[in-house]
C-alpha positions in Angstrom: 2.9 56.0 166.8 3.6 58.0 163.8 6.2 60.2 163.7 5.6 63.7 162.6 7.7 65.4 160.3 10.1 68.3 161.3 9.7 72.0 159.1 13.1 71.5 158.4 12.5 67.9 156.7 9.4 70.0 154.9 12.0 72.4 153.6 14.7 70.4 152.0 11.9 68.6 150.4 9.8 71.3 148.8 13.2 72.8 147.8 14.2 69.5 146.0 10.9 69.7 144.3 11.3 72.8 143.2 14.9 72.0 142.0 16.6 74.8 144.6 17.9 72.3 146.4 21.9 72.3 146.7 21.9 68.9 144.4 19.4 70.1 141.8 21.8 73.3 141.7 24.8 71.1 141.3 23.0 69.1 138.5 22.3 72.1 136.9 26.1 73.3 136.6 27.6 70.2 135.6 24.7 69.3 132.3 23.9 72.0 129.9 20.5 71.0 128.3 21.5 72.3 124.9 22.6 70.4 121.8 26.3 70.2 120.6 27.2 72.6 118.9 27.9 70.2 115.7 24.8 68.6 115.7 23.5 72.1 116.0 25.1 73.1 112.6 24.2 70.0 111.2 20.5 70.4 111.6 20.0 73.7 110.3 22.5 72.8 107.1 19.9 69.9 106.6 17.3 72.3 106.9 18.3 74.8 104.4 19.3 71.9 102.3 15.5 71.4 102.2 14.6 75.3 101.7 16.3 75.1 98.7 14.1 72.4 96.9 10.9 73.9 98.4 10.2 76.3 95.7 10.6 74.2 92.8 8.7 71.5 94.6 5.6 73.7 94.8 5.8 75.3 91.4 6.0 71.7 90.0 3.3 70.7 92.3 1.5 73.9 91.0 1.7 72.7 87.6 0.5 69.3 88.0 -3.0 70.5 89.8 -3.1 72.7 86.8 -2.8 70.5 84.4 -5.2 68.1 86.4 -7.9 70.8 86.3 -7.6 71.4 82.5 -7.4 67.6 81.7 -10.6 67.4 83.8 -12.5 69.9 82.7 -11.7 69.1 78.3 -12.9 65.8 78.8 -16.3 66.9 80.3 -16.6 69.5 77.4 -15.6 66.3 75.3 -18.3 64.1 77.1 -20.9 66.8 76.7 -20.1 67.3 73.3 -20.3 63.9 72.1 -24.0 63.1 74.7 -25.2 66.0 73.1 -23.9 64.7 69.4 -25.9 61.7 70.4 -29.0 63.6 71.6 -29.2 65.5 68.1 -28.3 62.2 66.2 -31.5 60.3 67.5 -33.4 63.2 67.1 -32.7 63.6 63.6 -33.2 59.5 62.6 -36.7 60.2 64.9 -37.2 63.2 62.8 -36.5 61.1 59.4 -38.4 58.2 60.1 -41.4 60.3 61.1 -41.0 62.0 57.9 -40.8 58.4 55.7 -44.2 57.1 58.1 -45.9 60.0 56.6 -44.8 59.7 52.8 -45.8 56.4 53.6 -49.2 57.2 54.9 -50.3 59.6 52.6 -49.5 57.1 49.3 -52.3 55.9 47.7 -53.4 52.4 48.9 -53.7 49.3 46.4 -56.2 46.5 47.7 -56.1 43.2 45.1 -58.0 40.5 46.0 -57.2 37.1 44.3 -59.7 34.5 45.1 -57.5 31.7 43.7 -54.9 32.9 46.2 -56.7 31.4 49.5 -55.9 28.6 50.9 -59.0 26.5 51.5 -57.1 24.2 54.6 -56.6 27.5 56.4 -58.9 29.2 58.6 -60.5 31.9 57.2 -60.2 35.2 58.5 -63.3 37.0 59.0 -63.5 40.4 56.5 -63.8 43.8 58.5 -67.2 45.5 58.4 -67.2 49.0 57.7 -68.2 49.5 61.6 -65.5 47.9 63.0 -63.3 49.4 61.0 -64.5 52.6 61.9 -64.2 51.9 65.3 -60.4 51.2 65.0 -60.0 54.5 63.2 -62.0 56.4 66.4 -59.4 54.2 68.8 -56.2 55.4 67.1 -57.6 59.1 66.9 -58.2 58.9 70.7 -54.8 57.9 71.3 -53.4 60.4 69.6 -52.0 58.6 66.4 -54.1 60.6 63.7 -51.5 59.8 61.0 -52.5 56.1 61.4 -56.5 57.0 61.7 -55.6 58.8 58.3 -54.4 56.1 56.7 -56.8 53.6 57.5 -60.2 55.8 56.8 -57.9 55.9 53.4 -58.1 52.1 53.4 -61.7 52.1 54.5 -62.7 54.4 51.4 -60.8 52.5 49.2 -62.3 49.3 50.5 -65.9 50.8 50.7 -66.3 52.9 47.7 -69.8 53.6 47.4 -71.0 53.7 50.9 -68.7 57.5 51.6 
């Protein structure tokens, strides 16, 4: 049968376990649970070793982000600058080449036919009626190209004089 334990025997071990016991009181005397005292000093020499560069550490860090920011944000004013360069660059040959379609379009237009020209082993190409040519004109108006429908009623009045 098991034995049951005395109060006393309950005692000495809830006092070990709360360290009041005479050996945990003993234990206590004898070791100190505190550094030396040179390791002490030695640690917070150390540490004001490192106080002393933490200033200069962050203004030098301080800097760099600065000069980070400003490096960033000049070259996306540059990149801007030059996309928007471009921009007006393509804008202005667009603008020009618009400008030379129309000096182009509204110069007279020189039809010369040379029947000795032909060559009689090609095919020959069948001559536009005035119909069909004006329904070409009515297909570029529709899509919007009037400058071209210009130019070819032009081409259509010089071709067919008489019928205007």
């Amino acid at each position: 049968m098991p034995e049951v334990n005395e109060p006393a025997d309950d005692k000495l071990l809830e006092d070990y376990l709360h360290r009041k016991s005479a050996l945990s009181l003993g234990y206590r005397k004898v070791y100190v649970e505190a550094p030396p005292p040179e390791l002490d000093r030695a640690v917070k020499a150390r540490a004001k070793r490192a106080l002393r560069w933490l200033l200069p550490a962050a203004i030098s860090l301080a800097i760099a982000i600065a000069v980070l920011i400003g490096i960033n944000t000049g070259i996306h004013k540059w990149l801007d600058a030059m996309v928007d360069a471009e921009r007006n660059l393509k804008k202005l040959r667009d603008e020009q080449a618009a400008e030379k379609r129309k000096k182009e379009l509204e110069g007279p237009v020189v039809v010369a036919i040379d029947a000795n020209s032909r060559d009689h082993a090609s095919t020959p190409t069948q001559p536009r009626t005035r119909e069909t040519w004006l329904a070409e004109i009515e297909v570029l108006r529709k899509a919007g190209r009037h400058e071209e429908a210009d130019a070819e009623l032009r081409k259509l009045q010089a071709a067919f004089p008489k019928q205007n």
